[in-house]
KOLTOR-163264 format. One record per residue (C-alpha): residue in one letter; residue number from 1; x, y, z; chain. Coordinates in Angstrom, 3 decimals. Layout:
BEGIN
[r A NUM [X Y Z] A]
...
END
This chain:
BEGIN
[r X 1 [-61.463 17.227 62.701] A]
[r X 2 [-61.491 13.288 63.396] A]
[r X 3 [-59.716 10.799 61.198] A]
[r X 4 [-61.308 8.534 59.082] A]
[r X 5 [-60.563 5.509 60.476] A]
[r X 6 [-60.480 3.742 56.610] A]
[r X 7 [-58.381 6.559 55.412] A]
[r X 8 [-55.451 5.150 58.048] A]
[r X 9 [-52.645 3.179 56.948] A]
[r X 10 [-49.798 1.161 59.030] A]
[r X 11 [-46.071 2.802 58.990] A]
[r X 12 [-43.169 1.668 61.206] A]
[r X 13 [-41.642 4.767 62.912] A]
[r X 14 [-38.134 4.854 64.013] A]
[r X 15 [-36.796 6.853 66.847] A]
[r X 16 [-33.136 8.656 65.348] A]
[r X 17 [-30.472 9.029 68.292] A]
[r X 18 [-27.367 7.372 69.135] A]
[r X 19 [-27.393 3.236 69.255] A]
[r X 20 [-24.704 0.516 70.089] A]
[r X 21 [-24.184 -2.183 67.628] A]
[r X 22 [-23.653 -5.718 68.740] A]
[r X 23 [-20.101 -5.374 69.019] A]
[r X 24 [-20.210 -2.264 71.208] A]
[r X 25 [-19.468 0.863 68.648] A]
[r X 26 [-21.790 3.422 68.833] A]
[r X 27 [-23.600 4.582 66.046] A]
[r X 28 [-26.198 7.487 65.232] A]
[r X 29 [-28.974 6.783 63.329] A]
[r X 30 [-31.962 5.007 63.086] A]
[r X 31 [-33.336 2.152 65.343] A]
[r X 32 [-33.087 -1.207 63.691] A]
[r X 33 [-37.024 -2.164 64.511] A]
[r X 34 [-39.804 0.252 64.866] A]
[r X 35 [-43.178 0.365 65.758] A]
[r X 36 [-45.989 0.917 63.752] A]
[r X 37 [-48.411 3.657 64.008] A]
[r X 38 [-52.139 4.208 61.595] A]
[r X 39 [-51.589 7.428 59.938] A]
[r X 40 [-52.902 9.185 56.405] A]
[r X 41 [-49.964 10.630 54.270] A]
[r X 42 [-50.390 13.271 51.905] A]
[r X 43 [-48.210 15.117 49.604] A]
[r X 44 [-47.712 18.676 51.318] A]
[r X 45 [-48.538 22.286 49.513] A]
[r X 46 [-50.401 24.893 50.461] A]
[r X 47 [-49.202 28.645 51.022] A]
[r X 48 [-48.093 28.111 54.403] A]
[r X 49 [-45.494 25.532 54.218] A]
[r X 50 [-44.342 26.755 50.507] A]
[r X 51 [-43.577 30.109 52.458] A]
[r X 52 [-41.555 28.247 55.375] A]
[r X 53 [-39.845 25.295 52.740] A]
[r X 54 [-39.743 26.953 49.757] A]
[r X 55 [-38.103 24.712 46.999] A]
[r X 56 [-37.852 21.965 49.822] A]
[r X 57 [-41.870 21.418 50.030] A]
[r X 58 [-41.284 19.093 46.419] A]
[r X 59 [-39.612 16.740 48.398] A]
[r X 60 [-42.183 16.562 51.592] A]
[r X 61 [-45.167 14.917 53.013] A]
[r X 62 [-48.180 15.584 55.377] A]
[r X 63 [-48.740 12.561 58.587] A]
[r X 64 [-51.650 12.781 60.133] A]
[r X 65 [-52.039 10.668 62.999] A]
[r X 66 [-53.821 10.613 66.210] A]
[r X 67 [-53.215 12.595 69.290] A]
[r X 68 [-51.863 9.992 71.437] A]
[r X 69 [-48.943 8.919 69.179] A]
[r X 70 [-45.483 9.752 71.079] A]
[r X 71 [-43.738 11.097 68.031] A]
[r X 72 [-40.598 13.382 67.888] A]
[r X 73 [-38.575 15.475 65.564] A]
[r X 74 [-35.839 13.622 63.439] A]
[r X 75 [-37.926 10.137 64.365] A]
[r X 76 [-37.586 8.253 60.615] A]
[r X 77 [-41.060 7.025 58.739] A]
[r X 78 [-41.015 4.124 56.186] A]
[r X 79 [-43.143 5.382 53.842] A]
[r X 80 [-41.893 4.072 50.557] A]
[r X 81 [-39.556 0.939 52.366] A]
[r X 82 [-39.607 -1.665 53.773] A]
[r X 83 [-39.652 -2.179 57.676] A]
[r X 84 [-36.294 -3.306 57.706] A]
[r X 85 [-34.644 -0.459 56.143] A]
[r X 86 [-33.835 2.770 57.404] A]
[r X 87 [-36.481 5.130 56.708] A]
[r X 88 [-37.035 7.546 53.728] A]
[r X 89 [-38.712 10.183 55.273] A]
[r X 90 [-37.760 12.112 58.927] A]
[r X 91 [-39.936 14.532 61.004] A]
[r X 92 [-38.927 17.980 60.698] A]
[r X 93 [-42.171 19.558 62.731] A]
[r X 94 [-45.224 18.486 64.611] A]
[r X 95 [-47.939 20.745 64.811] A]
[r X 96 [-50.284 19.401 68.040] A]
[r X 97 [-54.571 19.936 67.252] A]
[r X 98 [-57.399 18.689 69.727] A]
[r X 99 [-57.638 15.243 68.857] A]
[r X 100 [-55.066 14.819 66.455] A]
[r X 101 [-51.537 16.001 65.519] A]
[r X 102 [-50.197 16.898 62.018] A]
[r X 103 [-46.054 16.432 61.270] A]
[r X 104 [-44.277 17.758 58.012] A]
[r X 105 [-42.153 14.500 56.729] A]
[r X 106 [-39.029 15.667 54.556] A]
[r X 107 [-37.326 12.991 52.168] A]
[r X 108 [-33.930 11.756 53.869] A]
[r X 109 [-31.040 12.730 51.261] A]
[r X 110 [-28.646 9.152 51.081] A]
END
């Protein structure tokens, strides 16, 4: 399956681990800046991931993006924010096709 390339969108992707701040305290969360990826979100169903999630699967989202994206578990997506907020949405599992990969997106709880 290819992408459509008019389907894609921009989103700023965040890499999660632990940072220093300016003053030298280290911090774990989110990198301050990004970088932006094409990728079509969907809402996510489908028997599969209601079976794995269960109630969860209300509160998560289908990426797909292309193949040669370097994308991780726990990295952060701005779907619904802006670039300069920490993301809404985290990567809880990438699941690797031919020429494209698919990751399940789960709403981050504030």
């Amino acid at each position: 399956m290819r992408l459509r390339q008019r389907d894609l969108k921009p989103y700023i992707v965040k890499k999660h681990g632990t940072f220093k701040d300016v003053d030298g305290t280290k911090y774990t969360g989110y990198e301050p800046t990004g970088r932006t990826i094409k990728a079509n979100i969907q809402p996510a169903g489908g028997k599969m991931l209601s079976e794995i999630y269960g109630l969860r699967l209300a509160y998560m989202l289908t990426m797909y993006c292309q193949s040669n994206i370097d994308i991780k578990e726990n990295n952060g997506v701005c779907v619904y924010v802006d670039k300069d907020q920490d993301p809404d949405y985290k990567v809880v599992a990438i699941r690797r096709w031919n020429t494209h990969l698919v990751a399940d997106l789960e709403k981050v709880k504030k």
